[in-house]
DRENZA-186140 format. One line per field, with one value per residue (C-alpha): residue in three letters; x, y, z; residue number from 1. Coordinates in steps of 0.25 Angstrom, whole numbers. Layout:
<sites>
resn = (ala;...)
u = (X;...)
v = (Y;...)
w = (Z;...)
resi = (NUM;...)
</sites>
This chain:
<sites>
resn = (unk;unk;unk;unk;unk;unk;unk;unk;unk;unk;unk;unk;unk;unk;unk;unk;unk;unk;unk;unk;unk;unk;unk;unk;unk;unk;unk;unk;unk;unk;unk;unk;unk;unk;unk;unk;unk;unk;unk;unk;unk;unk;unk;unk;unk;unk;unk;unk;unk;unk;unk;unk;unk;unk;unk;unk;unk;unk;unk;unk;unk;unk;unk;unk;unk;unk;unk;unk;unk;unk;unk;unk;unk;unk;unk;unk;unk;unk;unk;unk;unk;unk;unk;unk;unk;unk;unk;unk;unk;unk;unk;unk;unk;unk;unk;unk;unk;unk;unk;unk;unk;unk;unk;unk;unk;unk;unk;unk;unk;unk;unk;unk;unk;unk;unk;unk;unk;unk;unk;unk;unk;unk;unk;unk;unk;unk;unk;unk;unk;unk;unk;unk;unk;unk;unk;unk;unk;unk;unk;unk;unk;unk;unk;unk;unk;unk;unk;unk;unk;unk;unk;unk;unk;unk;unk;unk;unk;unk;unk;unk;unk;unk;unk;unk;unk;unk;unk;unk;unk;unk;unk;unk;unk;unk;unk;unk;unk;unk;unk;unk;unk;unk;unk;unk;unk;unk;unk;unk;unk;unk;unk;unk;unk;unk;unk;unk;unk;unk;unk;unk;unk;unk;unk;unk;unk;unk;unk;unk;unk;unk;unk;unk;unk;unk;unk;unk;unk;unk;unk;unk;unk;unk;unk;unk;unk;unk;unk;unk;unk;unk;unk;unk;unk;unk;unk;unk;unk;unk;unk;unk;unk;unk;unk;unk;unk;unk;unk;unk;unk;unk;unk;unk;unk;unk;unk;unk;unk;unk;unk;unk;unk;unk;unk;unk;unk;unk;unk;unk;unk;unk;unk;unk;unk;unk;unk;unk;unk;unk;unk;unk;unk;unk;unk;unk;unk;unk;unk;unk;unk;unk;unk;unk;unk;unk;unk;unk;unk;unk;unk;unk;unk;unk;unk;unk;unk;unk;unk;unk;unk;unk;unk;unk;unk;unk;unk;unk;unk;unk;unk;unk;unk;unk;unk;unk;unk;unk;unk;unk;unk;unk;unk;unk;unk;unk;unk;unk;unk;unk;unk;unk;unk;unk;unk;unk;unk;unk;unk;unk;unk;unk;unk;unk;unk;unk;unk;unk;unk;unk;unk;unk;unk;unk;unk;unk;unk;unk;unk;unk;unk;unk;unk;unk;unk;unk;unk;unk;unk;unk;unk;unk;unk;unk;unk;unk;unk;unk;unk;unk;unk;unk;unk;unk;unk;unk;unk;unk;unk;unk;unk;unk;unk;unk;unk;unk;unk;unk;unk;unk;unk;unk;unk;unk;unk;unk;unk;unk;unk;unk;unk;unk;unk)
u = (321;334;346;357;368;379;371;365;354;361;346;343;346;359;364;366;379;383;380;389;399;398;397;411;419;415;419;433;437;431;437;451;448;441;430;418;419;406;409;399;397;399;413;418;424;438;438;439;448;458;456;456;462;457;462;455;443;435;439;437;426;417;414;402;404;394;392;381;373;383;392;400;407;405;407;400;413;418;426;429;445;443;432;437;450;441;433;447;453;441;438;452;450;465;468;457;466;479;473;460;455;441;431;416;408;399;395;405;402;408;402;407;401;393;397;396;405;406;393;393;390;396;401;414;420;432;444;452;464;471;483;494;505;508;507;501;489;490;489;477;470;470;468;454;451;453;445;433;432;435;424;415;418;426;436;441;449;464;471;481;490;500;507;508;519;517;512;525;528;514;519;531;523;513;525;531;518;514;526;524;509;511;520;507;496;489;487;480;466;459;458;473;476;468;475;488;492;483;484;493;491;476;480;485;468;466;457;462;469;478;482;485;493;500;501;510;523;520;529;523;522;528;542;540;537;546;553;543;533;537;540;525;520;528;525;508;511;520;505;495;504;503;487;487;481;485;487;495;502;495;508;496;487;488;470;465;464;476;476;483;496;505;497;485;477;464;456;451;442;441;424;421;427;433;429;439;442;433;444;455;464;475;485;480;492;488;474;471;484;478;463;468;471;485;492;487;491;479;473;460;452;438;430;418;406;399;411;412;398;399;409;404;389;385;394;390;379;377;369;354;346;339;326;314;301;290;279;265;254;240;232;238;238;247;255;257;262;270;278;281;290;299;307;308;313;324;327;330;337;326;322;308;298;284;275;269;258;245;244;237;246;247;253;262;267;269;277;285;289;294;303;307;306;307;293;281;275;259;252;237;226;223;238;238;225;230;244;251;261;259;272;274;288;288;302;297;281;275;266;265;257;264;265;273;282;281;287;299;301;303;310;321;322;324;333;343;344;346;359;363;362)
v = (458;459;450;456;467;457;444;440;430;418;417;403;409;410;397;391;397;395;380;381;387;378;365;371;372;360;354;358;358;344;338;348;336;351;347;358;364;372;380;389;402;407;405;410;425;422;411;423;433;422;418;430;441;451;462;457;466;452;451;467;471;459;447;446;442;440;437;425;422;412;425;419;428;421;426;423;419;428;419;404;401;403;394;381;383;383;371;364;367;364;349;346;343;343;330;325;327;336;343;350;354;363;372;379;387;397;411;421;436;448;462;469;480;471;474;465;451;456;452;450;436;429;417;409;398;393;383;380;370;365;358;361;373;367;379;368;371;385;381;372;381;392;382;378;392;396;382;386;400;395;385;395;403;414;418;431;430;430;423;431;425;429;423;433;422;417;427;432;436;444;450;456;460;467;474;479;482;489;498;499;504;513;523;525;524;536;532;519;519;519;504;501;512;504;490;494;492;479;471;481;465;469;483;475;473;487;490;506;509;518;509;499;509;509;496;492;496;489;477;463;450;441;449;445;428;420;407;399;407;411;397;393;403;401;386;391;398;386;378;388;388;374;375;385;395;410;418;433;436;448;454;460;447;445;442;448;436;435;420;421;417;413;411;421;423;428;426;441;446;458;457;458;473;475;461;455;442;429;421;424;413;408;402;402;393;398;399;384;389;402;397;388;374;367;376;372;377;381;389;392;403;410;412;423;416;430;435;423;421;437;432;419;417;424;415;402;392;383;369;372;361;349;358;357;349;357;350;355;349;350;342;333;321;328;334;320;316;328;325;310;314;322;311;306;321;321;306;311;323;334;346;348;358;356;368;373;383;376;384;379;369;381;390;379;374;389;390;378;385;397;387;381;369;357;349;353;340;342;335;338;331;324;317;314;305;299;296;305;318;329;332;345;349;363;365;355;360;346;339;324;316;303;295;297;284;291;305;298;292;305;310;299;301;315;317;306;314;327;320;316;331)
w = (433;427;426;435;427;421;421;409;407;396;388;382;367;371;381;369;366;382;380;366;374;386;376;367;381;386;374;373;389;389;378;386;396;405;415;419;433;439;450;460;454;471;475;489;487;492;480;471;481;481;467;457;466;475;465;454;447;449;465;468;460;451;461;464;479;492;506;507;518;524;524;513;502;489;475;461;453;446;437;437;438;455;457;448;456;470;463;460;475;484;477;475;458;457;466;456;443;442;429;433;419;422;415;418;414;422;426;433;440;439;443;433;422;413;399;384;387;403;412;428;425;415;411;411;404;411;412;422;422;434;438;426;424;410;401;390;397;397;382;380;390;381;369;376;377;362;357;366;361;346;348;350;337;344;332;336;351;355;365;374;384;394;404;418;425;440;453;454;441;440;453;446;434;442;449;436;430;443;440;426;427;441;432;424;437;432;416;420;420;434;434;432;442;454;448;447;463;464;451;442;431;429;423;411;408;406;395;398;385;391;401;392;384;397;400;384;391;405;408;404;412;402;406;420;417;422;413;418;416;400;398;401;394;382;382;383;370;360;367;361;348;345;347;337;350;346;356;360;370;379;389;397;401;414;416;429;440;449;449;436;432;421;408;405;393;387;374;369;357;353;350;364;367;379;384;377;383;380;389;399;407;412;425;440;445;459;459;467;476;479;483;495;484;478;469;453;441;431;421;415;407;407;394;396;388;388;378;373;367;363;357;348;351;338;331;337;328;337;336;334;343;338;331;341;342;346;353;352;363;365;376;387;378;371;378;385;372;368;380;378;365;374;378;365;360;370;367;353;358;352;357;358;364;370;367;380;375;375;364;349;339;330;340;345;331;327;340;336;322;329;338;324;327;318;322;331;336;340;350;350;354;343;341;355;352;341;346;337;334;323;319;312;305;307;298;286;287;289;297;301;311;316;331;340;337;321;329;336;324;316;330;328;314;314;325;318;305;314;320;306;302)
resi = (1;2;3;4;5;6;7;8;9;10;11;12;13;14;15;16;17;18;19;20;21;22;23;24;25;26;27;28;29;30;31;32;33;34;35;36;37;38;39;40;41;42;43;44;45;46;47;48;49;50;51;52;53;54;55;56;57;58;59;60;61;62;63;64;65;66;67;68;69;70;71;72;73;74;75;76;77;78;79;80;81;82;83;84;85;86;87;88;89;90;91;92;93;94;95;96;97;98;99;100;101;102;103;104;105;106;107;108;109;110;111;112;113;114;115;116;117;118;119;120;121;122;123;124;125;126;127;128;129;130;131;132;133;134;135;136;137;138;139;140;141;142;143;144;145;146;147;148;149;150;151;152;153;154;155;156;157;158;159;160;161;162;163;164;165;166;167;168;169;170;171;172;173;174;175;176;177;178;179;180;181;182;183;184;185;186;187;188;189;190;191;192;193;194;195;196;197;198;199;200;201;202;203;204;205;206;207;208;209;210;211;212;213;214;215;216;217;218;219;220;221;222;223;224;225;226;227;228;229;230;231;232;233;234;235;236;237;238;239;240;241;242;243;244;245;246;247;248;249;250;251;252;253;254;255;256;257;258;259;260;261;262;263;264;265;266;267;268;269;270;271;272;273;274;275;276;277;278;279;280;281;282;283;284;285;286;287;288;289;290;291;292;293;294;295;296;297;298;299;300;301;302;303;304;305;306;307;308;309;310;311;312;313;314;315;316;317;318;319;320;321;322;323;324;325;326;327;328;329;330;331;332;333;334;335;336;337;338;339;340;341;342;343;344;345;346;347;348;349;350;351;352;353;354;355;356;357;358;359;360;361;362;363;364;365;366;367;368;369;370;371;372;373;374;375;376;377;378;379;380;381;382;383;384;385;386;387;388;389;390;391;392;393;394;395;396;397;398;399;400;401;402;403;404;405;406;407;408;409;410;411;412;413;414;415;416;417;418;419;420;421)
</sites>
């Protein structure tokens, strides 16, 4: 048997660096005054047919979507903005407290081509932020982003921003670029050809050089903003200034979901190919209005932790654990014995581990050496008799008998040194 195309098995020599990244943003959105969500990973389908669009590449051709045996079309969420909104509608969070500051952390589907950075299941660290039009926290949104990803040791990124104004200015800007784009219909790559009657905006994503080559002349959004609109997004700028965020201003970002309005932005690298963005963001003031709830202003992003630890995991040294305890048993007595320490290990916050074999002492001291573990405690027969503990330093090359009173002792002694260190 085979893991399924796209989904990949996380293996315990790396769930270390997805704690570390679920430990850094934990940090930093908690201290932000943020609060974890978890959300189903199934959402009703019409969550996401309201939500993101029916244009969308994500809507018409990646859900994963299915009829279950109640007859009911759900959906493996294919991103994570949707379902918090759902989450903050359906148990009223917002008569709770005005500001609804909110992050998880899970997997997302997609059925698309797998490819490095790209899987059908991946996963998404997200914020979501609820309840203010105030373009300072358009600012410290983006700052959160840029503290999490420095954090990890990522150096070499970009911020990118934009701002695509209310529903009715894209309208006139999808109008005008409709017109633009049409005069060159058949230079556009196939792609951009089917797009340009239904979602003439998600043109400006093509990777098609000539299309791009194209699209340098085509008209830009920020001509259509209205004063509101520049002045918000002049004001998000002077913010990121003052925290010394740098930033460029991309004419072309406009991100792909249609709930998007006003501020949009994106952290890119070049390391990563065409998968280029580690983070991607921005304004849904209708989202909540549009799923059936009181119209709410927010904003949020998504980092991809696959491209994100592509990114950084060769780079992280992280915090090696307390070194081991090995346990090495013979006979019931001692195993009886062996056992009663446990408590004593986690007491003192030591990780230890009972040697299941059966196997001789040689084999099982051998095995602790090639753990590297710092003591291999044996229990035989003998010491279970006499009521004490052979304690072998496997690191120092010593060996000394002592009671068990003598090894907690030694336990106590050495764990407070390790704290000092």
């Amino acid at each position: 048997m085979q893991s399924i195309r796209g989904m990949h098995d996380i293996l315990p020599k790396d769930t270390k660096y997805w704690q570390h990244v679920y430990n850094i943003a934990m940090d930093i959105l908690s201290q932000a005054s943020y609060q974890e969500i978890r959300t189903p990973i199934i959402e009703d389908t019409s969550l996401f047919l309201r939500g993101i669009g029916t244009d969308t590449d994500i809507v018409s051709k990646e859900m994963y979507s299915f009829e279950d045996r109640g007859r009911r079309n759900l959906t493996l969420r294919p991103e994570g903005t949707a379902p918090v909104a759902r989450s903050l509608i359906q148990h009223k969070l917002y008569n709770e407290q005005p500001i609804q500051k909110l992050w998880y952390m899970g997997p997302m589907f997609r059925y698309e081509r797998p490819q490095h950075g790209r899987q059908r299941q991946f996963h998404q660290l997200g914020l979501e932020c609820y309840g203010s039009n105030s373009p300072v926290l358009d600012a410290e949104v983006i700052y959160l982003a840029n503290q999490i990803i420095d954090s990890l040791e990522c150096s070499k990124y970009t911020i990118e921003i934009n701002s695509i104004g209310s529903s009715d200015t894209r309208q006139d800007y999808e109008k005008a670029l409709r017109r633009y784009l049409s005069t060159y219909q058949l230079d556009l790559d196939g792609e951009s050809q089917k797009r340009l009657i239904a979602s003439p905006l998600t043109i400006l994503d093509s990777k098609d050089p000539q299309t791009q080559e194209i699209l340098l002349n085509a008209p830009i959004i920020s001509d259509f903003l209205d004063r509101e609109a520049l002045t918000h997004f002049e004001k998000m700028q002077d913010y990121l200034s003052s925290m010394n965020i740098p930033f460029t201003i991309n004419n072309q970002l406009v991100r792909g979901l249609d709930y998007y309005n006003s501020t949009v932005f994106e952290i890119k690298t070049n390391l990563l190919g065409t998968q280029d963005t580690i983070c991607g963001g921005g304004r849904y003031d209708s989202l909540t209005q549009q799923l059936g709830g009181p119209a709410i202003p927010a904003l949020g992003w998504g980092i991809g932790i696959e491209r994100l630890l592509l990114l950084v995991q060769d780079k992280l040294d992280l915090p090696q654990n307390s070194e081991l305890i090995y346990l090495a048993l013979q006979g019931y007595e001692a195993e009886k014995k062996g056992l009663s320490l446990i408590p004593i290990f986690r007491n003192y916050d030591l990780r230890y581990e009972v040697d299941l074999s059966g196997s001789s002492f040689q084999k099982q001291v051998k095995r602790a050496h090639k753990k590297n573990a710092l003591m291999c405690v044996i229990i035989g027969e003998e010491e279970a008799s006499l009521q004490t503990l052979t304690v072998k330093w496997l690191k120092e090359y010593r060996q000394e008998t002592c009671s068990r009173q003598q090894f907690i002792e030694t336990l106590k002694l050495y764990r407070k040194e390790e704290v000092i260190r």
